[in-house]
N, C-alpha and C positions, 0 to 999 in steps of 0.2 A: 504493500500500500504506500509507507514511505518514498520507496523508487519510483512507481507510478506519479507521484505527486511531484518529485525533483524533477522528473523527464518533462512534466506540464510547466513547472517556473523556467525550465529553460527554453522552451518551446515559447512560451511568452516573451523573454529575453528577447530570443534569436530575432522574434517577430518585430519587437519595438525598434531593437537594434541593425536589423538584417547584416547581420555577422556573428558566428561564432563563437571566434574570437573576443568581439566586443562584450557578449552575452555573457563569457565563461568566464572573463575579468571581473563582471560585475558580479556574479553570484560566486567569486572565491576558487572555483577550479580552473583545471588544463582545459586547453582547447580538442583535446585527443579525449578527454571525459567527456564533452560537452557532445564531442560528436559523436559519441557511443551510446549520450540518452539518445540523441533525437531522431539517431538508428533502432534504437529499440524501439521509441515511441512507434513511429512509421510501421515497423515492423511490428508492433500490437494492432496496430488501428488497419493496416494493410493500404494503409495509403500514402502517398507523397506528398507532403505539405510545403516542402521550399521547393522551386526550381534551381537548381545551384547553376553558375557561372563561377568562371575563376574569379571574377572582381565583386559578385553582391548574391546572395539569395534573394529572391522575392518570391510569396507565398504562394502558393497554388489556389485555386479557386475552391476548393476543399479546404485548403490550410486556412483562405477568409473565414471559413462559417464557422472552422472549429475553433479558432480564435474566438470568436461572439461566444461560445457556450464555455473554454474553457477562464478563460477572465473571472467569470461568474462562478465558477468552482472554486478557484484561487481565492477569489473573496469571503466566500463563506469558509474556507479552508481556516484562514487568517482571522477571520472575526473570529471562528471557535479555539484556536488558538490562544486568541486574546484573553475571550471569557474564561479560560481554563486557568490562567495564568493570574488572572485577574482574583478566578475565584480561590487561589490556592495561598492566596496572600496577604486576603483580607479574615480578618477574628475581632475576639473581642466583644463586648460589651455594646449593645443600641440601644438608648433609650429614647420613646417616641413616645408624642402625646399626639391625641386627634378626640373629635367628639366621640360618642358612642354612636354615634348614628352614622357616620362617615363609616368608620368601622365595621360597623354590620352591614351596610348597602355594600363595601368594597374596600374593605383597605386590607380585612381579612384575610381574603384570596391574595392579595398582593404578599403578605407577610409570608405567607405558608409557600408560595413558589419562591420568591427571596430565600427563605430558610431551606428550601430543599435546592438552591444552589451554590447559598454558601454555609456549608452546613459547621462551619468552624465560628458563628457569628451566633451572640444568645441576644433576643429580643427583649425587653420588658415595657410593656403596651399599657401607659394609663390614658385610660378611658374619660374623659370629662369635658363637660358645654363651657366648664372656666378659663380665662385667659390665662394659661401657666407662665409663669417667671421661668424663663430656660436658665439662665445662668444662677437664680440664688436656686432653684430646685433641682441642676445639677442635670437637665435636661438635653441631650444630643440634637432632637429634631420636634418640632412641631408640625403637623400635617391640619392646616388650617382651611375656610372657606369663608365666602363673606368679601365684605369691601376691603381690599386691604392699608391699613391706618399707616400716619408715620409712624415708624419705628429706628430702633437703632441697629433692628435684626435685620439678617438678610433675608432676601425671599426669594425664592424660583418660581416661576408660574407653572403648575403642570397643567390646568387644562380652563380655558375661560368656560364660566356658565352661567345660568340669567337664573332669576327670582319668575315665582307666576303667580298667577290666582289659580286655584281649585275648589272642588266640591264633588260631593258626590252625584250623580245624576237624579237622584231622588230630589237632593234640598233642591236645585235648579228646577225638577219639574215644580214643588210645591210656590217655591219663591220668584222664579224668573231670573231670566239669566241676562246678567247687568249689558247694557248697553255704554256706557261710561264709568269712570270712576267715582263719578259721584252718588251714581247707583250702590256703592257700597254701604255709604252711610244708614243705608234702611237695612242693609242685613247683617246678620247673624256670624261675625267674625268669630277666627278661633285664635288668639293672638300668643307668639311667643315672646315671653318675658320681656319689655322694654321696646317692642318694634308694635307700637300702636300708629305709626303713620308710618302709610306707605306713600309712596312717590311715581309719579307713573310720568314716561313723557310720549309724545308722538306729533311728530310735524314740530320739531323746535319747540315745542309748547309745555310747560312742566306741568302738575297738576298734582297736588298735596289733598290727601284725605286720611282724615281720622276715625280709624275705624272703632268699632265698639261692639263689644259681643258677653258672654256668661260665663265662657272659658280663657282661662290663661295658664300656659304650661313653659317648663324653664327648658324643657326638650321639644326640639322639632318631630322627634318620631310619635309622643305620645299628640302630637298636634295633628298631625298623619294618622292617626289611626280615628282620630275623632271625626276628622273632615269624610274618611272614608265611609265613619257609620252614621253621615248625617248628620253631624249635628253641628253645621256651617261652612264659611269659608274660610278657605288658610293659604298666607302665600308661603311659598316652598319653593326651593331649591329644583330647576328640573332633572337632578341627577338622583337627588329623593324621589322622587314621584313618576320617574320616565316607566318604571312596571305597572303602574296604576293607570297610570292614562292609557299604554297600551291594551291592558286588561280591560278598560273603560269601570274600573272602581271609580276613578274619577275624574271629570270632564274640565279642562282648562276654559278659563272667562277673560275678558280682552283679549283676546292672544295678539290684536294689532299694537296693544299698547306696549310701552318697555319698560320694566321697572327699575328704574333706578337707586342705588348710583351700580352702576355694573361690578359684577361679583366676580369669584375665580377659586380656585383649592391651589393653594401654594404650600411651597414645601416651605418650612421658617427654620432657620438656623441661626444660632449667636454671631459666628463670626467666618471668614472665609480663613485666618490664619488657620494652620493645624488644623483643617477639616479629615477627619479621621477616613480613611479607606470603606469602614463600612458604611460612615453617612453618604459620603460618592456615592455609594455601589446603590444603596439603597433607596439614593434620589433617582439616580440613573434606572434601575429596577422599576423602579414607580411609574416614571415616563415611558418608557416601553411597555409594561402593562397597560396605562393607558393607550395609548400607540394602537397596539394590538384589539383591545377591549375598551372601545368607549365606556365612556362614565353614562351616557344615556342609552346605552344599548339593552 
């Protein structure tokens, strides 16, 4: 397998280079090795890829396409490579804080592939809606969401996303389903702790309402479960609620309007000095999971 893979980098060489010689300098051996892969190579595949000349090679019209497919070999070759090397390096200790609800929608699954690829790395996951002190509580990372505040921490954006109105289709059939935002004033808010006005804009136009409702919860999730069974409307997060609306447990209202001020899940960290290997690996993890797996899928 190793030989096969040396016979394609120099096969790539020969290609960029069209010589040899030039290819076998740059990857460290003789030019009498180099042309003993690219005879084997040939000899595996049963085809000709250079035309040789005494003064240059130039590819064969075979040796073009298999250029296009082998590139793309070498790359993932070298990405796995990397990750191997990367994951072999990194240990220690992460400590992360994120809500509970971020958590159980998704942060979960992130943690548990993290851990089963660097398995030399011990996590310790506190769960909380409160804004943690990273440095006096001794905290590596925060995985946040929301409008992000000044601060003196650092932030990565892993993935932007909007605030909505919800309900369930039941409260909509009994109540009517608002036509502006000032239509909310007449209903039946479900409000999380200290977010009694919402902010809606559309065409340049801002538009501030204060909602009022019988419930108030310090969790978005238990605010999501009440909107689900009726009993109001709730703005949410669409990365909270994107299996509900699918589901149609419950049906989004303005969907023209935008709520402001624009939100986003960042990664929050103390400082860029000495940022430890596993914060890298595991902001870096995050971002390709998301990548991979939207946050509203």
């Amino acid at each position: 397998m190793l030989d096969s893979i040396d016979e394609l980098r120099f096969f790539v060489e020969v290609y960029a280079t069209r010589s040899i010689r030039a290819a076998a300098d740059s990857l460290g051996i003789t030019p009498a090795g180099g042309s003993k892969r690219l005879q084997s190579l040939e000899d595996r595949i049963g085809q000709r890829l250079f035309n040789r000349t005494t003064r240059q090679l130039s590819p064969t019209t075979y040796g073009e396409q298999f250029h296009q497919h082998v590139t793309s070999i070498i790359k993932s070759v070298d990405a796995a490579q990397r990750a191997l090397s990367e994951g072999s390096g990194v240990s220690g200790r992460l400590r992360i804080t994120s809500s509970a609800t971020f958590a159980g929608s998704y942060l979960s699954e992130v943690v548990s592939s993290y851990l089963g690829r660097y398995p030399e790395v011990s996590i310790e996951l506190d769960l909380t809606d409160r804004m943690v002190d990273l440095v006096a509580e001794g905290v590596d990372l925060a995985i946040r969401y929301g409008a992000l505040e000044d601060s003196t921490l650092i932030a990565q954006l892993i993935s932007p996303c909007r605030r909505l109105v919800c309900a369930s289709p039941e409260y909509w059939r009994h109540h009517g389903m608002p036509s502006c935002p000032e239509d909310l004033k007449a209903l039946d808010a479900l409000i999380i702790s200290g977010q009694d006005r919402w902010v809606f804009a559309k065409d340049a136009q801002q538009h501030t309402v204060r909602v009022r409702g019988s419930f108030t919860a310090t969790m978005g999730e238990v605010v999501r479960h009440m909107a689900i069974d009726g009993h109001g409307l709730a703005m949410l997060a669409d990365w909270h609620v994107a299996q509900d609306l699918k589901a149609g447990r419950l049906v989004e209202a303005l969907p023209d309007w935008t709520v402001e001020p624009p939100i986003g899940i960042f990664a929050v960290y103390p400082s860029r000095e000495n940022l430890s290997a596993a914060v890298r690996s595991f902001i870096s993890h995050l971002k390709e999971q998301v990548k991979n797996r939207p946050l509203f899928s």
